[in-house]
N, C-alpha and C positions, 0 to 999 in steps of 0.2 A: 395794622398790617398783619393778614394771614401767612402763616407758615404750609407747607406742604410736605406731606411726607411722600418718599416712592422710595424705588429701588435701586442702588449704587449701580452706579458704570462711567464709563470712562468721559472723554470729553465730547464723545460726538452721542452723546445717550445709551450705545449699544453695553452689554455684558463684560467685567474686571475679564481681562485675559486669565486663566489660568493658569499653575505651575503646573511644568510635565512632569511625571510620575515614571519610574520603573517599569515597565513592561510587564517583567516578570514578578515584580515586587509593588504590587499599588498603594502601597502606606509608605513610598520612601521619593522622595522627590529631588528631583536631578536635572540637570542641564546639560549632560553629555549622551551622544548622542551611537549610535551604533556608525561606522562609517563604512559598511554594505546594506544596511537595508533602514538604516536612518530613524528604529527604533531608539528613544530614551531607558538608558541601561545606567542600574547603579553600579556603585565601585565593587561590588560582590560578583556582577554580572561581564565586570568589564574582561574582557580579554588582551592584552596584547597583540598589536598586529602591526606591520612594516609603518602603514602610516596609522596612527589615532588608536581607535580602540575597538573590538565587535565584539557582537552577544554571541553567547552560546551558541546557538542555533547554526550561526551564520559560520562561527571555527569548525564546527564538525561538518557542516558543506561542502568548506573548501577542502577539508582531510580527504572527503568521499572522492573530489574531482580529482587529486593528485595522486599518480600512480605510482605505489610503494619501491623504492630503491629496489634497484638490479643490480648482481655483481657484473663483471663481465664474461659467465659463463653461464646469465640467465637466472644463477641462482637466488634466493631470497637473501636481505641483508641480516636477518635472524641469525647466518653464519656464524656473525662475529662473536656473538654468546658462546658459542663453543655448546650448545647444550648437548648436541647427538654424542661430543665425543667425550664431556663426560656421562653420558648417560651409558656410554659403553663402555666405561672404564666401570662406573658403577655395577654394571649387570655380569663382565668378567673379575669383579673381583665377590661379588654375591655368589656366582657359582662356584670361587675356591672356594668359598664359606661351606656351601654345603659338600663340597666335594672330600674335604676335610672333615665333616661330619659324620658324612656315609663312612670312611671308612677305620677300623674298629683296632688296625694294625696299628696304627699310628705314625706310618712312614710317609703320610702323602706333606708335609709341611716339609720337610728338609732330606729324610732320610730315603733308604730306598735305591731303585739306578738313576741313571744319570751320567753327565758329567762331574766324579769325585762326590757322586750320591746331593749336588746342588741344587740339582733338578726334579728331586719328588720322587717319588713311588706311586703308582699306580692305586687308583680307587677304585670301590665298586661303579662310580658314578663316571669315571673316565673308560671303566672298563666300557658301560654302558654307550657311552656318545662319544669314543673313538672311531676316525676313523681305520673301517676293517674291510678288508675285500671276502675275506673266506676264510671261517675260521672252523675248529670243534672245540668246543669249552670243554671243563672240566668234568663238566656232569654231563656230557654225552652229547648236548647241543648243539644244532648248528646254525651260526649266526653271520650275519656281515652285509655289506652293502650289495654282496651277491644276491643273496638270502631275503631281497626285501626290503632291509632296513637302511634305507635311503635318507633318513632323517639322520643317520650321521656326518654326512658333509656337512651339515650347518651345523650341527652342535658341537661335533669339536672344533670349532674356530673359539668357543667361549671354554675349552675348558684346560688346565696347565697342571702338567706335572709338577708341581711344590712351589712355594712360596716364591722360590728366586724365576721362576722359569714365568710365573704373573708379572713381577716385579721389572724384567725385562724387558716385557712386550707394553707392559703399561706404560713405564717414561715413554718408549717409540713413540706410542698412540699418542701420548699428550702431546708430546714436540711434536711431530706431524700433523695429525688431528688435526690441530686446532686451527692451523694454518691452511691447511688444505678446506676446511668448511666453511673458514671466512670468506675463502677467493670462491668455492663452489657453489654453497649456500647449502642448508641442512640436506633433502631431499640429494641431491644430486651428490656429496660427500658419501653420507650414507648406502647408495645404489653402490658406489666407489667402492667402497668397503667391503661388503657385504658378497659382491659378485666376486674380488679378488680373492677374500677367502675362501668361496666356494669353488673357484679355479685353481686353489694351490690345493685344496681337500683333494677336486677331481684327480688332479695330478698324481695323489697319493694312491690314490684308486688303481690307476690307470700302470702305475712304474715300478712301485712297493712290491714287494713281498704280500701275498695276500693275507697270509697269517700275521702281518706286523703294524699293530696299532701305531697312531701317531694322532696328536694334540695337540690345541697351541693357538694363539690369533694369530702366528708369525706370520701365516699362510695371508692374512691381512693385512699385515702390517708391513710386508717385501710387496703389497701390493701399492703402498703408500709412497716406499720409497720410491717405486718406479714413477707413479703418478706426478709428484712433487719435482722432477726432474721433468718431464713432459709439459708441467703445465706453467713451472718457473720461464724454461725454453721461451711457451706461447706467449706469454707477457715481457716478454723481453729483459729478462732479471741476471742476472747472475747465479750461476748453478757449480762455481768451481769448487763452494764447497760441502755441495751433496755427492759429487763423486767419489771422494775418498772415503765416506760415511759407508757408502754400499758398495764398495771395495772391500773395503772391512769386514762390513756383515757377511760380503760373498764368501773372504776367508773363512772366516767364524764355522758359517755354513758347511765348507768342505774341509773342515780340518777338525774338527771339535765332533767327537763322538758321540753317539744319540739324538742327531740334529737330520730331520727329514728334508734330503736336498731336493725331491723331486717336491713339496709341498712348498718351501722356501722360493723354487727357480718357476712352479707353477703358480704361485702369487704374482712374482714379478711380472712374468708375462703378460698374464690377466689382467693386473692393474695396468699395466702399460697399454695394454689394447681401450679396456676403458677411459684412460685419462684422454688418452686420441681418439676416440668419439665424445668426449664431454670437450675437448679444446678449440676442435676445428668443425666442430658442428655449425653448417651455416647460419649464420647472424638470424637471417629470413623467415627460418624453418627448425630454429634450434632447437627446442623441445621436442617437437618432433621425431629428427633425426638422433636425438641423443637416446629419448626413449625407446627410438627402431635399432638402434644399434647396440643398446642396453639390451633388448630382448633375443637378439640376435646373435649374441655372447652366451646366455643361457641358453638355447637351445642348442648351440652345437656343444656346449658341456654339457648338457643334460643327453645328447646323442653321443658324445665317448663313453660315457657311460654305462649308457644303454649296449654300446658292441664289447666293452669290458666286463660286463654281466656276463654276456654273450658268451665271449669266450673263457670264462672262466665255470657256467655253468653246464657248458655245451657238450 
């Protein structure tokens, strides 16, 4: 009797089925299976998902199709990091650094006016990015927000008469900040911010003495209190106990000597006009409207300004 040789396979003659292999990995053989697009994925490749397991490929698909968390005032969930507002606690406590630096007297840390000298002395770098309506320096110049120098509404919101007068405005910022960016989301906190300071600076422009500097985030930071009150309101929260806080502050403000009441009451304002276009901005059209309302803030402070030139260079 002859023997025959051939080629193995199963019982009906055809080819041994094969083991499935990795997809991504062809030396590694497996039997689980991707459960959206039913590629064989090893245990390096598996991912997690409601039911079974997917590849790669197929997790980042789904991330692309799901639209990233909204707060309820539109803004991004990134909020809850807090980054903007420590990045501005960062950036006003860098500018006392060098504010401290510039100056050679050595009164800007503790000594100097103020409140019982708690509040700094003056630097060259504050002298610099106060705000000024109209001034003559000492060497004969003339400078101020009359004069041109427009770039001071925004830079004195970052800069503070001595150590305690940062130290104040900073706990604020944290305790409000933080709170207010989660619910807003970065962008939209930020705009908050940024505009309210610049409507308590205009205020200073606009009410001050034109010869009399004035510094500080407060002008930001009376724009937060108002805001946090405005937008606890729109979510239906409890706000009985932000009222006695800016009670307080309002005392503070009118009763504590070397304290800019029109910078203080022109924050508030501003922030409060802000928080009510970032709160009730229609669901439908909210960006939109917030960013038309947001520009539309700026320009009529940037026109008081413009007739406080006016009348002051006129």
């Amino acid at each position: 009797m002859t023997e025959r040789s051939g080629q193995a396979g199963d019982a009906t003659g055809g080819p041994a089925p094969t083991t499935p292999v990795c997809y991504r990995h062809p030396d590694r053989e497996t039997y689980v299976r991707c459960t959206r697009c039913d590629r064989p994925i090893c245990p390096e490749c598996m991912r997690d998902a409601s039911v079974g397991h997917q590849c790669p490929e197929c997790v980042s698909e789904g991330r692309r199709s799901v639209r990233p968390a909204r707060t309820a005032f539109g803004g991004g969930a990134a909020g809850r990091q807090g980054y903007v507002t420590k990045t501005l606690i960062a950036l006003n406590v860098l500018v006392m650094i060098l504010s401290i630096a510039s100056d050679r007297g050595g009164d800007a840390a503790a000594g100097g006016s103020g409140f019982g000298g708690l509040m700094g002395g003056s630097t060259p770098l504050t002298d610099w990015g106060a705000v000024l309506g109209l001034a003559r320096f000492s060497d004969g110049t003339i400078g101020g927000v009359a004069e041109g120098e427009w770039y001071r509404l925004a830079t004195a919101m970052f800069l503070h008469y001595g150590v305690v007068h940062l130290l104040l405005n900073m706990w604020a910022l944290w305790v409000l900040g933080r709170t207010l960016e989660a619910v807003l989301g970065p962008l939209r906190f930020l705009a908050l911010y940024l505009i309210a300071g610049l409507g308590g600076n205009v205020a200073v422009y606009l009410f001050s003495a034109p010869n009399s500097p004035a510094v500080g985030a407060s002008t930001a930071i009376f724009g937060l209190f108002a805001a946090i009150f405005v937008i606890m309101r729109r979510l239906g929260r409890d706000t009985s106990a932000i009222v006695p806080i800016l009670v307080i502050n309002l005392i503070f403000t009118f009763t504590v000597p070397g304290i800019s009441v029109a910078g203080h009451l022109g924050g508030l304002v501003v922030g409060a006009l802000m928080a009510l276009v970032l709160a009730y901005a229609p669901r439908m059209r909210r960006t939109a409207f917030q960013a038309a309302g947001g520009a539309i803030l700026l320009v009529a402070l940037l026109g008081l300004v413009l007739v406080r030139t006016a009348a002051l260079t006129g």
